[in-house]
C-alpha positions as CSV (number, residue, x, y, z in Angstrom):
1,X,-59.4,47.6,72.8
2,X,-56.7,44.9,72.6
3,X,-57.9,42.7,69.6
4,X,-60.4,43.7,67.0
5,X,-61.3,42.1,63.5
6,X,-62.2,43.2,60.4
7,X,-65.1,41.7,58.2
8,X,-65.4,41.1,55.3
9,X,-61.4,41.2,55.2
10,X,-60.1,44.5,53.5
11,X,-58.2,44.8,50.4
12,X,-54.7,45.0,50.2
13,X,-53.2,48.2,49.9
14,X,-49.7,47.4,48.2
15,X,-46.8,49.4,47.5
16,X,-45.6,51.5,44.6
17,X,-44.2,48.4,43.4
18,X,-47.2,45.9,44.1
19,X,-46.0,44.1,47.3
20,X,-48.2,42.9,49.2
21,X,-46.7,43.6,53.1
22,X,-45.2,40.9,55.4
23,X,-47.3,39.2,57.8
24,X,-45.8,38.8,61.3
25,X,-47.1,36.2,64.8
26,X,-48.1,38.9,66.8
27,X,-49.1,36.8,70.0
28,X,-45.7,37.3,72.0
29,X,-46.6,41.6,71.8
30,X,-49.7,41.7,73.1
31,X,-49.8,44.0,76.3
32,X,-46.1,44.9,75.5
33,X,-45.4,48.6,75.5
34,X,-44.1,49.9,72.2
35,X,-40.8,50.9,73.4
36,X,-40.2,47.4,75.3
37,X,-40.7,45.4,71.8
38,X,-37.3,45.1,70.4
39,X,-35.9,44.7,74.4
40,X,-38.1,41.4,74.8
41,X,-36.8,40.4,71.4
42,X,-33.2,40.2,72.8
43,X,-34.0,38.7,75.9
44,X,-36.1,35.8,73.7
45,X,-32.8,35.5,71.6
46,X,-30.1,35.3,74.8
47,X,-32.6,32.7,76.3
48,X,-33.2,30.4,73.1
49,X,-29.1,30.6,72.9
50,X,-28.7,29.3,76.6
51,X,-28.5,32.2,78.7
52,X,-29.9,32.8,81.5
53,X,-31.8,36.2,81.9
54,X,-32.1,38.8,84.9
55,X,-35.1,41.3,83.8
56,X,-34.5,44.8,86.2
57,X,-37.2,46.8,84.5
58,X,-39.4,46.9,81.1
59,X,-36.7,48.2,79.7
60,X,-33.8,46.2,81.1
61,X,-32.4,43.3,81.2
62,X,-28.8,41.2,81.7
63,X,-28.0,37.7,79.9
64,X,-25.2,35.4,81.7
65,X,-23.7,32.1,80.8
66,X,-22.6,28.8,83.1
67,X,-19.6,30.9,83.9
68,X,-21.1,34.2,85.1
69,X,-20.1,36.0,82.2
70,X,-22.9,38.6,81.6
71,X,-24.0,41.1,78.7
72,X,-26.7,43.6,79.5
73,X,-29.2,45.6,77.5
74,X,-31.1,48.8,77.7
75,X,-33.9,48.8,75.3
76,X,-32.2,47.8,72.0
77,X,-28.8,48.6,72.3
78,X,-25.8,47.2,74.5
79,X,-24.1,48.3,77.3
80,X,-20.9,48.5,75.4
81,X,-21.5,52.1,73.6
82,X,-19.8,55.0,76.2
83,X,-22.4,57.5,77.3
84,X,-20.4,60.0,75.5
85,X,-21.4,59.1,71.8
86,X,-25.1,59.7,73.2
87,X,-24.5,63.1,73.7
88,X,-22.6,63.5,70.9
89,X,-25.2,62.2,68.4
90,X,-27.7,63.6,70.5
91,X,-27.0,66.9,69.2
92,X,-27.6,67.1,65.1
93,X,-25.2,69.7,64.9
94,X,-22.1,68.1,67.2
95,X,-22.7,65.3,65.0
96,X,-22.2,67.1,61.6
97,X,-18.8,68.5,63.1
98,X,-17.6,64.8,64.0
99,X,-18.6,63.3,61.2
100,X,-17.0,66.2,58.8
101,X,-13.7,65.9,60.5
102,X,-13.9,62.3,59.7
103,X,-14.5,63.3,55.9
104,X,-18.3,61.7,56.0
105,X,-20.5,62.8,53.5
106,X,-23.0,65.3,55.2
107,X,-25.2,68.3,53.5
108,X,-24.2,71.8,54.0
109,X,-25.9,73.2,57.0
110,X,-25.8,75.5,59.7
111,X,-27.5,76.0,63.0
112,X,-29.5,78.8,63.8
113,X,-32.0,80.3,67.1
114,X,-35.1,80.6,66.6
115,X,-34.9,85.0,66.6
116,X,-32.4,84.2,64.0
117,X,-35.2,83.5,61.5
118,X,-34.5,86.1,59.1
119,X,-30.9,84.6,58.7
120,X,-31.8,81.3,57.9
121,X,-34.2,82.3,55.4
122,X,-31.2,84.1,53.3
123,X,-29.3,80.7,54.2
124,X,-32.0,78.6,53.1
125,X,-32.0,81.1,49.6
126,X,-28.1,81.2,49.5
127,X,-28.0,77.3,49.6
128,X,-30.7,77.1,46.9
129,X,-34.3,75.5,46.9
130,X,-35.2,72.7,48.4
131,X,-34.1,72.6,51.6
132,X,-34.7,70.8,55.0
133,X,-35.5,72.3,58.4
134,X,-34.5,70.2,61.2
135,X,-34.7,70.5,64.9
136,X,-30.9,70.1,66.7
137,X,-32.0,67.8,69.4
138,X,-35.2,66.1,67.7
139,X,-35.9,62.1,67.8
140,X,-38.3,59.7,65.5
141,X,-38.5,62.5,62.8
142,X,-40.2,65.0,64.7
143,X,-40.4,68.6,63.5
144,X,-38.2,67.9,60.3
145,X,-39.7,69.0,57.4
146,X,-37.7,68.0,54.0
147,X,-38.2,69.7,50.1
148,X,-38.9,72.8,51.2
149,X,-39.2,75.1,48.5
150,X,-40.0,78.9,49.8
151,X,-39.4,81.0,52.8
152,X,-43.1,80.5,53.9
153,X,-41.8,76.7,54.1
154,X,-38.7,77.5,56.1
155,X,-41.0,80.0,58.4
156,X,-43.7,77.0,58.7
157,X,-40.8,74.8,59.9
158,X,-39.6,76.8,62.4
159,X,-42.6,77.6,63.6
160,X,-43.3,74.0,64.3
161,X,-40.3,73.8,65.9
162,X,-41.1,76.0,68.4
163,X,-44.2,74.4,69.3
164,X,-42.5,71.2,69.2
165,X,-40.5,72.0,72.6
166,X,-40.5,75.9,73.5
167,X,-37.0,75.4,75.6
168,X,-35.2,74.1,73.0
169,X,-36.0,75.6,69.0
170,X,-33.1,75.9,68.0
171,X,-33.1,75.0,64.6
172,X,-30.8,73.6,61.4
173,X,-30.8,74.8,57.9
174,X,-29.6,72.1,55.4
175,X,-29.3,71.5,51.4
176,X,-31.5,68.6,50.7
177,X,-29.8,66.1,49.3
178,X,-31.6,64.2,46.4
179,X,-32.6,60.3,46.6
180,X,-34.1,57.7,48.9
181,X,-34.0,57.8,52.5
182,X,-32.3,54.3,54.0
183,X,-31.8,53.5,57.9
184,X,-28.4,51.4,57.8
185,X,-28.4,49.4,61.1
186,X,-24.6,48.9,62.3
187,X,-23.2,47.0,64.9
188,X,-19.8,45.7,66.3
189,X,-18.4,46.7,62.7
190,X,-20.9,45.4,60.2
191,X,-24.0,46.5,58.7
192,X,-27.0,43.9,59.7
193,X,-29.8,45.2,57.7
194,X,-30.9,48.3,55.3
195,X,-34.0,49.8,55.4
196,X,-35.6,52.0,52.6
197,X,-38.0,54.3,54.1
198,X,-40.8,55.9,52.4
199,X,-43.2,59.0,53.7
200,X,-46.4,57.8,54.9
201,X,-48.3,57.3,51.7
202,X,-51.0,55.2,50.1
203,X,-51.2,53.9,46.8
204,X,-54.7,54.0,44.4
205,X,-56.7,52.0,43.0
206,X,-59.2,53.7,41.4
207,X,-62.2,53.0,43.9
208,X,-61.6,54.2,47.1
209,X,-60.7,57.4,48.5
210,X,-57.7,58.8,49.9
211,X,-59.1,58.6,53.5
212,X,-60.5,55.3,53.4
213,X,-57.0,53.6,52.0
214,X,-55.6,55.1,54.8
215,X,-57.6,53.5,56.8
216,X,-57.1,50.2,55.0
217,X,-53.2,50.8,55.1
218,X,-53.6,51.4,58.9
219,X,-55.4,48.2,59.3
220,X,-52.3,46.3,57.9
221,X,-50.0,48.2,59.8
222,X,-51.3,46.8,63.1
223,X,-50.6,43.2,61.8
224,X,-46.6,44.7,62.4
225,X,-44.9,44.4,65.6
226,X,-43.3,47.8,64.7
227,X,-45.7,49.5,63.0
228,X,-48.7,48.6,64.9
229,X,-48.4,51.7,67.2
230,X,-47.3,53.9,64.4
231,X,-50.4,54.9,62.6
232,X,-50.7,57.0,59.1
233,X,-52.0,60.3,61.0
234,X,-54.8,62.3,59.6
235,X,-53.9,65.8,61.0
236,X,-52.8,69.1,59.7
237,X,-49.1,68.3,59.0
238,X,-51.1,65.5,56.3
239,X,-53.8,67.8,55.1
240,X,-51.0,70.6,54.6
241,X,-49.5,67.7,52.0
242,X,-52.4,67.0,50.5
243,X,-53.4,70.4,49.9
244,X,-49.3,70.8,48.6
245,X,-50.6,68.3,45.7
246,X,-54.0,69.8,45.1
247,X,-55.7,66.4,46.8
248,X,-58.3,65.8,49.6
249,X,-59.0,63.2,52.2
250,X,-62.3,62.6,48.9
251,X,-59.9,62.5,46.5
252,X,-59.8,59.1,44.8
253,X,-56.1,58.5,43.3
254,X,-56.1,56.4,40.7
255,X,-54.5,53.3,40.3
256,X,-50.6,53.0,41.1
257,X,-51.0,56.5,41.8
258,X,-48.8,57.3,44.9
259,X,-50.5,60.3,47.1
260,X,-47.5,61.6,49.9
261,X,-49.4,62.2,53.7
262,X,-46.1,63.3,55.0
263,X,-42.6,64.6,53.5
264,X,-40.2,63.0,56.1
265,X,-39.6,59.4,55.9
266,X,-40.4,58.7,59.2
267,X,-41.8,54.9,60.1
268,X,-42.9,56.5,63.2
269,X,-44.8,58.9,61.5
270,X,-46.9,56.4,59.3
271,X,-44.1,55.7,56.9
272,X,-43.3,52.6,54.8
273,X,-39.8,50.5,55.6
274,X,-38.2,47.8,53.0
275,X,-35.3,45.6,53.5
276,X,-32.9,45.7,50.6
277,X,-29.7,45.0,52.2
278,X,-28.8,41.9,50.0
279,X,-29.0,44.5,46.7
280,X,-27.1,47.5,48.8
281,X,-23.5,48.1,47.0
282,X,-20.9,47.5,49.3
283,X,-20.0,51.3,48.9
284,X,-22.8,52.5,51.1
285,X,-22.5,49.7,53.6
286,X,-18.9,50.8,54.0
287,X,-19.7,54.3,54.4
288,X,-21.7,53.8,57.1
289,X,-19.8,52.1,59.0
290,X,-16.8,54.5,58.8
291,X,-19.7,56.9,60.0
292,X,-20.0,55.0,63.5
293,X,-16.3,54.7,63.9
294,X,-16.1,58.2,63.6
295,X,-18.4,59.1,67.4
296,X,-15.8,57.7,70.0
297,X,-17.1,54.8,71.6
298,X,-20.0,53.9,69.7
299,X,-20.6,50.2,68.7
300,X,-24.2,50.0,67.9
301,X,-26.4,52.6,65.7
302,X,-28.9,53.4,63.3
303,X,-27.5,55.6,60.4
304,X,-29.7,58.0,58.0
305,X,-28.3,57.6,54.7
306,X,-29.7,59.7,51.6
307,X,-28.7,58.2,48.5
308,X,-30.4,57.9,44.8
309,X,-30.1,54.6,44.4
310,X,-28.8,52.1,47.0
311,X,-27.4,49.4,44.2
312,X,-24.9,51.9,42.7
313,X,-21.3,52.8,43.9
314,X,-21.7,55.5,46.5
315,X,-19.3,57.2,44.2
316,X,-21.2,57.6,41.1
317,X,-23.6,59.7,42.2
318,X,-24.6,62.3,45.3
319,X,-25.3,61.0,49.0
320,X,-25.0,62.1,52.4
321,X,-25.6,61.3,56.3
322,X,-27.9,63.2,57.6
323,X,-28.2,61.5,60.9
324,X,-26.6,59.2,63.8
325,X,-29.2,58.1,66.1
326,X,-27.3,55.5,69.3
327,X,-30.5,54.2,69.7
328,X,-32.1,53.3,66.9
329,X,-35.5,51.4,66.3
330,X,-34.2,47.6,66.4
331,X,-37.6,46.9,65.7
332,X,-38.1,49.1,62.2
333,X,-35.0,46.7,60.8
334,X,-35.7,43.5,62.3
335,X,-40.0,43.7,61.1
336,X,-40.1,45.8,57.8
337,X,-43.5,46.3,56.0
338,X,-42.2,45.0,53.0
339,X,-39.5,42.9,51.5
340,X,-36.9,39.8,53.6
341,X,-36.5,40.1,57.2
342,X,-33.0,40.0,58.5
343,X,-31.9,38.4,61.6
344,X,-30.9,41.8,63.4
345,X,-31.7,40.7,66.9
346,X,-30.6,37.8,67.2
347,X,-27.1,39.1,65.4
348,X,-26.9,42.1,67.9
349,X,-26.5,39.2,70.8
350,X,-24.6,37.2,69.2
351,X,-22.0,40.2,68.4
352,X,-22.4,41.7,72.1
353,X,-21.7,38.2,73.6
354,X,-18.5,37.6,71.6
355,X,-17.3,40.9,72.8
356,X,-17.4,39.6,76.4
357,X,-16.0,36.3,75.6
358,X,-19.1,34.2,75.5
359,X,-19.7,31.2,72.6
360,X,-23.1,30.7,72.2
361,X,-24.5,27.2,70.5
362,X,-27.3,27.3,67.9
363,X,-30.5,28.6,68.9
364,X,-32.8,26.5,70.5
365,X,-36.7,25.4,69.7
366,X,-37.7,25.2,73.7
367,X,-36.9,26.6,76.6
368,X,-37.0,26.1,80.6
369,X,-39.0,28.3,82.3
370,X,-38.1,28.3,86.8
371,X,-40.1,30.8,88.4
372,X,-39.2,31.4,92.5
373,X,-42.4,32.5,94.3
374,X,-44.0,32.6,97.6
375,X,-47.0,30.2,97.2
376,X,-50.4,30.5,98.4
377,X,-52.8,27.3,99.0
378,X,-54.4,28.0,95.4
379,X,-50.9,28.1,93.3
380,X,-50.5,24.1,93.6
381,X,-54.6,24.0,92.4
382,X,-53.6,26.0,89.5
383,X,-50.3,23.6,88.5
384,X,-52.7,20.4,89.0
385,X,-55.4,21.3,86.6
C-alpha cells in the first residue's frame, strides 16, 4: 500500500508543549527508498541552482556547472570528507580517544567484550547509577539503552547487544550524562540546524489509550518525509518501558501526561525531532564544531550533544558528546516533527560548491528537463497527446 486515508480525520496528537507537528508536500517521495530521500533533495537543490546533474545510482549523484567544474554526493554527504574520518567515527570508542585528545566534552567510559560482563557491571557500579550501554560500532540508535539503573539493566543491555550482531558485541560502559539529547548538524565550519530529539512517546488526553495514540501519532508521522518510514514500534523493547512505569498498551494517560515507549532518543526508532537552532547559545554551536575539526578530514557531520538546556552557556552547566556520526540523517534536520525548518540541504550544496570554486545564482522556480532515449513508434504518440 502506497497511499491510504484516514476517515473521519484523527485527532492531533501534540507534543509535551502542545505543538501541533509540521505538515510537509510529500508528492516528490513517493516510491523513493528511505535512504535515497535526503540524496534526491540535493540533486533537486544543485538543479534549481543551475547545475547540471549526472545520477550513477540511487544513491549517487554528481552536479557540474558551464565550466565542468563538478561536486559529487553519496547519499547525504559530500565527497570532500577523507574515508578515514569514517572509520574513525565508525568506531564509538576510537572516537572518544580523538575527541578527548582534543579536550571535547565526553562521559567517562570504557570498552568492554561481551565475556567481560562481570567487569562492566563493577564499572557500571563504580561510575554510579544511571548509566548507558552502547554498542562500539552501532548506527541509528540501535542496541543503546540509556538511564540504566541496576546490573539487571546493564546485563539486559548487553544481552541485546549480542543479539544485535553476534560478530561484533563488544560493548561500552558510560556515565549518563544528564539533559536533552540534540543532533547538531555541521558542515564546512558551521552549524546549519539543531535538533532536539525526544524518545518515542505519546502524549494523553484523557480518552484514548496508550496504544491507540500511538497509532494516531504513527498516522502523523507518515505525513514526514523522514519519519514516514520510522514508526513508533510496539514490541518488547516498548512494552519493557511501559512495564518500567507501571503502564500498559490499555492504559489511558491523562491529559499532558507524557508516557516514554523508548529510552534512546532515536528518530529512527519512533522518536520526536524539534528545530531550536535560532534559541541554541552560541556555546554549544561552538562546541560542536571544534568536535568535527577534531576527526582529520571531516567536513560534514551529525554530532550527539547531551546538554540540560540548549539556551544556556555550555559552561554553566554539565554536557557531553556522546557521538560523531559522518553520515548523518540530512533528512531528520532538514524535516523535523515539530518547530521551523532550516534550509540544510540546500546550504550543504551551496557550501560543497564554494569549496570547488563554483558561484551559484539564486535558486530557481523551473527547471529544464532533456532526456536522451532510443525511441519507439509509441514515444512521439505519448509527447502529442
Amino acid at each position: 500500500m502506497h497511499r491510504h486515508y484516514w476517515f473521519p480525520a484523527t485527532e492531533l496528537v501534540r507534543d509535551a508543549e502542545g505543538r501541533a507537528p509540521n505538515t510537509y508536500d510529500l508528492s516528490i517521495h513517493h516510491g523513493l527508498p528511505k535512504v535515497g530521500e535526503a540524496n534526491q533533495e540535493l540533486q533537486k537543490i544543485a538543479l534549481s541552482c543551475g547545475l547540471r546533474t549526472l545520477r550513477t545510482s540511487w544513491k549517487d549523484f554528481s552536479a557540474q556547472d558551464a565550466d565542468g567544474r563538478r561536486i559529487s554526493f553519496g547519499l547525504s554527504f559530500s565527497e570532500a570528507s577523507s574515508p578515514v574520518s569514517g572509520v574513525i567515527t565508525g568506531n564509538k570508542q576510537l572516537t572518544r580517544r580523538f575527541l578527548q585528545a582534543a579536550g571535547a566534552a565526553v562521559p567517562e567510559g570504557r570498552l568492554f567484550q561481551p565475556e567481560e560482563l562481570e567487569d562492566a557491571v563493577q564499572f557500571a557500579e563504580d561510575l554510579g547509577y544511571p548509566v548507558v550501554v552502547k554498542p562500539v560500532a552501532g548506527k541509528s540508535g540501535q542496541g543503546v539503552v540509556a538511564g540504566i539503573l541496576s546490573r539487571t539493566g546493564v546485563e539486559w543491555a548487553a544481552a541485546q547487544i549480542s543479539h544485535l550482531d553476534p560478530a561484533d558485541s563488544r560493548f561500552i560502559v558510560e556515565d549518563h550524562v544528564p539533559g536533552a539529547d540534540y543532533r547538531i548538524y555541521v558542515a564546512y565550519g558551521a552549524v546549519l540546524s539543531v535538533v532536539l530529539r525526544r524518545p518515542a512517546n505519546v502524549t494523553g488526553d484523557g480518552v484514548r489509550s496508550v496504544a491507540e495514540l500511538v497509532v494516531a501519532k504513527n498516522h502523523q508521522r507518515r505525513h514526514n518525509p523522514h519519519t514516514r518510514t520510522r514508526l513508533i514500534r510496539c514490541d518488547s523493547s516498548s512494552t519493557y518501558q511501559l512495564e518500567r512505569q507501571q503502564a500498559s498498551w490499555d492504559y489511558v494517560p491523562a491529559p499532558d501526561e507524557t508516557v516514554w515507549l523508548a529510552s534512546a532518543a532515536n528518530i529512527s526508532q519512533g522518536g520526536d525531532s524539534t528545530e531550536v537552532l535560532p534559541e541554541t547559545h552560541p556555546s554549544i554551536l561552538d562546541s560542536a564544531v571544534r568536535a568535527v575539526d577534531a576527526i582529520p578530514g571531516l567536513n560534514q557531520a551529525g554530532v550527539d550533544f547531551l546538554v540540560p538546556d540548549h539556551r544556556r552557556p555550555l559552561e554553566s552547566q554539565s554536557g557531553g558528546i556522546c557521538e560523531i556520526n559522518t553520515t548523518p540523517a540530512l533528512m531528520a534536520n532538514q524535516a523535523p516533527v515539530y518547530g521551523e525548518p532550516q534550509p540544510v540541504a540546500e546550504t550543504v550544496v551551496r557550501r560543497a560548491a564554494e569549496s570547488a570554486g563554483i558561484q551559484l545564482p539564486p535558486r530557481e522556480g523551473t527547471l529544464q528537463i532533456a532526456v536522451r532515449a532510443q525511441a519507439s513508434p509509441i514515444h512521439p504518440a505519448w509527447l502529442d497527446g
